[in-house]
C-alpha positions as a printed Julia matrix, in Angstrom:
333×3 Matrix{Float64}:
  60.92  11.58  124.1
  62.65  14.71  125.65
  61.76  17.77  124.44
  63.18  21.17  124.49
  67.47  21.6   122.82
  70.16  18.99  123.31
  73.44  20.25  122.73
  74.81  18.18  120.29
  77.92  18.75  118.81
  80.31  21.73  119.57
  83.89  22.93  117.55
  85.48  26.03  118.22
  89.18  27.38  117.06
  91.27  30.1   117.53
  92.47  31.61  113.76
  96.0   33.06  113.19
  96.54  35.5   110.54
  94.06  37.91  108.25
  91.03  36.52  106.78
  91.95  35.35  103.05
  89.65  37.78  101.34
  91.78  40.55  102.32
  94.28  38.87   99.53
  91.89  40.4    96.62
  93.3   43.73   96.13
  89.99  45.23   95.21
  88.6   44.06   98.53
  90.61  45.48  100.5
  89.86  48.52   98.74
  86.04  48.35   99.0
  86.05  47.22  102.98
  88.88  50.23  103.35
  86.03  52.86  102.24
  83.22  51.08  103.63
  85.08  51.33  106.79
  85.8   55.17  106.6
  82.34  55.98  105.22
  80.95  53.84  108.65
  83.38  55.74  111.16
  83.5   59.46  110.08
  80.09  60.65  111.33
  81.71  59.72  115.02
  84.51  61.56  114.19
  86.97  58.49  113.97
  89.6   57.93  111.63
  90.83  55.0   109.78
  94.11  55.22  108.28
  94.94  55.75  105.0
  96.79  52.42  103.77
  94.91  50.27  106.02
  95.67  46.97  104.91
  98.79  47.67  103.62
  99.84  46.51  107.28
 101.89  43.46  107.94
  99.74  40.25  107.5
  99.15  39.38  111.33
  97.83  42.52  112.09
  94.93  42.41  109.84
  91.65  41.07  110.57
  89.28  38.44  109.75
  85.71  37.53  108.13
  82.91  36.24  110.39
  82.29  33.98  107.08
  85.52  32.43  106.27
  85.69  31.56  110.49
  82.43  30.15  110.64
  82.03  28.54  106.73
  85.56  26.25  108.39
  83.25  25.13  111.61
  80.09  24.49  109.84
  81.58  21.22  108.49
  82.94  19.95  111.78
  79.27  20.1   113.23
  76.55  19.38  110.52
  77.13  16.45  108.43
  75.75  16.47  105.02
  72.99  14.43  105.78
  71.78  16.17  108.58
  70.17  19.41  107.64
  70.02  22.64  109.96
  66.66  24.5   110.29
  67.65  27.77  112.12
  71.21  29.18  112.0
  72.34  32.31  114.65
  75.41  34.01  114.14
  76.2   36.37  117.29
  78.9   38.72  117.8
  79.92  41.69  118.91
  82.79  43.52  117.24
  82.42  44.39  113.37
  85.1   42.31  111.26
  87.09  43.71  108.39
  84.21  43.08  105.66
  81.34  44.77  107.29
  79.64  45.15  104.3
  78.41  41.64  103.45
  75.09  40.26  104.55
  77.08  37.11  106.23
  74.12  35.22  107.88
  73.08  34.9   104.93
  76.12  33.75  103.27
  76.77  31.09  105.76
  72.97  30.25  105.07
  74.27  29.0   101.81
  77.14  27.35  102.95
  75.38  25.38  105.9
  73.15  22.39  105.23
  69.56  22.44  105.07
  70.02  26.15  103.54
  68.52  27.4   107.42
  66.74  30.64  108.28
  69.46  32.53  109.37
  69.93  35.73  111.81
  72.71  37.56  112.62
  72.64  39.47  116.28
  74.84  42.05  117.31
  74.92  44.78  119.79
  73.96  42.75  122.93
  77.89  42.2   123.57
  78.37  38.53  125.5
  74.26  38.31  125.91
  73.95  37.24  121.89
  74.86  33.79  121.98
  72.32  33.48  125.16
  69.69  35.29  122.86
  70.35  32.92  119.96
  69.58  30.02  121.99
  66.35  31.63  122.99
  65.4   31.83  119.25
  66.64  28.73  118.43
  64.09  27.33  121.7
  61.3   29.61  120.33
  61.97  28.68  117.19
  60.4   24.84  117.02
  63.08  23.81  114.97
  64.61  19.96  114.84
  68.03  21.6   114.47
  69.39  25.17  115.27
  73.32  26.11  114.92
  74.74  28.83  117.18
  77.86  30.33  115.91
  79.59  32.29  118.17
  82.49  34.56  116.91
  85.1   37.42  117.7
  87.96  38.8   115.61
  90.74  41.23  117.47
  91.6   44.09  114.89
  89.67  47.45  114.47
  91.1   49.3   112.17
  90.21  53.11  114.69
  90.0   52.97  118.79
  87.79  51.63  120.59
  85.59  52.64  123.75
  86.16  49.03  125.07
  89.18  46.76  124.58
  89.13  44.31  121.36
  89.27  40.55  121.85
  92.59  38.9   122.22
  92.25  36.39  119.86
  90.26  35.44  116.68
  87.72  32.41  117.83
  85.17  31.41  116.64
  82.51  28.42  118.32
  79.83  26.66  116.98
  77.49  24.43  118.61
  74.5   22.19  117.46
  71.42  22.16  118.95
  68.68  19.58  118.13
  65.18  19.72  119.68
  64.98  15.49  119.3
  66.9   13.12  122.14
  65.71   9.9   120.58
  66.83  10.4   116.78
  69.59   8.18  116.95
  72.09  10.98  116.41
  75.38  11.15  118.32
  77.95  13.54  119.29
  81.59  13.72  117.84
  83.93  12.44  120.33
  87.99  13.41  118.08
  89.94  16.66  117.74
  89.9   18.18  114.26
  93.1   17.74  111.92
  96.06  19.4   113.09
  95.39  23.15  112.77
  91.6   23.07  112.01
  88.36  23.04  114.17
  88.64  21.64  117.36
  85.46  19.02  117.69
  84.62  18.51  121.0
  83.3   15.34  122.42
  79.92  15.4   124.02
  79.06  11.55  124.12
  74.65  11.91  124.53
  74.76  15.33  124.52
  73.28  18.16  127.39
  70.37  19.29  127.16
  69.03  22.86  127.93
  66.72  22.85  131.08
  66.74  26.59  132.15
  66.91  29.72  129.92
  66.97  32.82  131.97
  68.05  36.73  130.54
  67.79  40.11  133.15
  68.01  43.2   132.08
  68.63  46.52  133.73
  70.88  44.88  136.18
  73.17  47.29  138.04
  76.74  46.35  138.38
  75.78  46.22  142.53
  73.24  44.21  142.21
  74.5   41.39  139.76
  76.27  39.59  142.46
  73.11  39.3   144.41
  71.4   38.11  141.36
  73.81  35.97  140.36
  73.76  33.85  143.48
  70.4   33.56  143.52
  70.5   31.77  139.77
  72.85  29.63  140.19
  71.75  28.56  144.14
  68.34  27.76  142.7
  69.29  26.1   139.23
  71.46  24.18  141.63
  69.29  23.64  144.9
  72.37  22.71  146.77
  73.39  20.12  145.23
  77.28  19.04  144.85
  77.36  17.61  141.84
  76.88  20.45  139.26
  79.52  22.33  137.54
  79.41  26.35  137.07
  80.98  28.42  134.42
  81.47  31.89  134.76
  82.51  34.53  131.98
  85.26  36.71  132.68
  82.8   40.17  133.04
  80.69  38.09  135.47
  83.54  36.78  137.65
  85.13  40.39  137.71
  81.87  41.5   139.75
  81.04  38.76  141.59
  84.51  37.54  143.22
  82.98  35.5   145.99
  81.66  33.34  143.66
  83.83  30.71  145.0
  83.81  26.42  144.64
  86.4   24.07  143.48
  83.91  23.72  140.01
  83.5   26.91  139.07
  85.12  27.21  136.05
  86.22  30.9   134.58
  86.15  32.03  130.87
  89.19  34.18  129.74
  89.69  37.29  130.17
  89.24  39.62  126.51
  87.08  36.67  124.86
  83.32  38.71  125.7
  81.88  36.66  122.73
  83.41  33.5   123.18
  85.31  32.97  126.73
  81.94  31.73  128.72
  81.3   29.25  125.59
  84.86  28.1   125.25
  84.71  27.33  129.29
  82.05  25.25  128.88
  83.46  23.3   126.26
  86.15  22.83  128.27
  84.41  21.94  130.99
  82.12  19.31  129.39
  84.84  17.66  127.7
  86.78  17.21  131.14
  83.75  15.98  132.49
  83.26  13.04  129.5
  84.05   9.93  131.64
  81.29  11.34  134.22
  78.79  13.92  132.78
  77.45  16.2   135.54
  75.08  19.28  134.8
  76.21  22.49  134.48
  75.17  26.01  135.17
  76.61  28.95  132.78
  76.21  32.5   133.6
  77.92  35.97  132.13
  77.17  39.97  132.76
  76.98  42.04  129.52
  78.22  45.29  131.96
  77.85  47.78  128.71
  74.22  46.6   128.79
  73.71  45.07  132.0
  72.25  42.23  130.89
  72.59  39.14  132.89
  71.9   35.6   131.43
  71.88  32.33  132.51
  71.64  28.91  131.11
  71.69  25.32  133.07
  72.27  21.93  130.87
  72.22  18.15  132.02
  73.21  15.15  130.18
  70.88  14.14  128.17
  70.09  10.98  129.58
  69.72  12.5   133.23
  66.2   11.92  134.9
  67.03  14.9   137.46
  68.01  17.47  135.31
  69.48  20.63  137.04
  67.25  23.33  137.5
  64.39  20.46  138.77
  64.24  19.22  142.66
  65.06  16.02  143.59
  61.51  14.37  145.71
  63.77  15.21  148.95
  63.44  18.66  148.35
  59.98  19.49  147.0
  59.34  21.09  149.91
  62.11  23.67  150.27
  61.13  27.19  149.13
  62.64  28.6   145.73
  64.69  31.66  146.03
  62.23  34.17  144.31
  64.09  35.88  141.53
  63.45  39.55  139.73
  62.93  40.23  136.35
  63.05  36.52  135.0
  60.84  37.04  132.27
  62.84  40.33  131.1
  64.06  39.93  127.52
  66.65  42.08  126.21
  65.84  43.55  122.39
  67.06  40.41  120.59
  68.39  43.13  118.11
  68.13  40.63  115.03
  69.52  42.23  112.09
């Protein structure tokens, strides 16, 4: 029996429009003052008649995005231990406790967290909880809305997405992944035939800007050891700073997606890759926090997963890398 996560299942979607909540009048006057209560000790401003905006500028709930995923990934009869919701922008109802909600909403009833400022590194920090956890299944919900309702020190994401993928610590439970595409204008399911499992979990912090390049290549040259036949995924922050990253399958995360660009590229990638599985390395820079973090899967019925040496090359030296066991504040809240 393997041990260690399996990536399961994954759906993800990009949402049009303003989350439906905002339709309750009373609402949208609650998460108005909430909002200006939050934002006037930094001397920022939110506008008076704030949602009385046209429709498609207003923004959405973390809960209504993820409560539509949640379905796509956990079937009824297959309960979730440990739920992780990461993000990094606020949405437009700051003021409820949604890990929580979507604890209720989810199978199984998990423990839930909810992590926030750690930028792109959350979703990377929820998988180390869900792996530290011990649990049989762990769902990481990854989401991003694109309204604030005052400006910003950093540009807001370009779309509303939201992605959810299931994790289970078994390989031998008989479970499979979904293989169809959601119903026209819902969740996206992507198909992940056995699964990929997690073989290397790896977060640096304190890493300058010049140096993340450097660091960089060095992850991904050992998690690969040279081999031809593994796939890397790069977020957009990460690519930005390390342009010579190069390779015909290196795939690149958009641009204004911090949350969810590296995670949507991987789907993508995986689900190209169906007919002929290959592993894959994934790798983003949180430059706000300088946080680097890295994460190599394999199918899950792969005997050589990446991040091991094949018996050829047992005897070739290991780049030695800095700071591997540096964990950034998970920042659980």
């Amino acid at each position: 029996m393997e041990t260690g996560l399996r990536l399961l299942r994954a759906a993800r979607r990009t949402f049009t429009g303003p989350a439906a909540l905002l339709g309750d009048p009373v609402l949208r006057e609650r998460a108005a003052g909430y909002l200006a209560d939050l934002t006037r000790p930094y001397g920022l401003r939110v506008p008076g008649g704030l949602f009385d905006a046209p429709a498609a500028a207003l923004g959405q709930s973390y809960g209504e995005m993820a409560a539509e995923l949640i379905p796509a990934v956990v079937p009824p009869d297959e309960p979730v231990d440990l739920l992780v919701l990461a993000f990094a922008v606020h949405d437009m109802l700051p003021g409820r406790a949604t890990a929580a909600y979507l604890s209720h909403v989810c199978p199984g009833t998990p423990m839930s967290f909810a992590l926030c400022d750690q930028g792109s590194a959350a979703a990377f920090t929820g998988l180390r909880i869900a792996r530290a956890y011990g649990c049989r299944r762990a769902l990481v919900l990854t989401v991003e809305q694109a309204v604030l309702p005052y400006d910003a020190a950093v540009p807001v994401p370009a779309r509303h997405r939201a992605v959810a993928m299931l994790y289970d610590a078994l390989a031998d439970d008989g479970a499979t992944g979904g293989d169809s595409d959601g119903a026209a204008g819902g969740p996206e399911l992507i198909g992940l035939g056995g699964g990929a499992r997690v073989t290397a979990l790896r977060q640096h912090v304190d890493v300058d800007a010049g140096d993340v390049a450097a660091l960089a290549a060095a992850e991904v040259g050992e998690l690969t050891a040279g081999r031809t036949d593994v796939a890397v995924v790069l977020g957009a922050d990460l690519a930005a700073v390390w342009p010579g990253h190069g390779g015909a399958a290196v795939t690149t995360g958009p641009r204004r997606q911090p949350s969810t660009g590296v995670w949507w590229a991987l789907l993508d990638r995986l689900a190209g890759d169906a007919a002929r599985p290959r592993p894959v390395v994934v790798a983003d820079y949180e430059p706000g926090l300088n946080y680097l973090s890295v994460v190599a899967l394999a199918p899950a019925g792969r005997s050589e997963p990446v991040g091991e040496r094949r018996a050829d090359e047992r005897e070739q030296p290991l780049v030695r890398l800095r700071g591997t066991d540096g964990d950034p504040d998970p920042g659980a809240g």
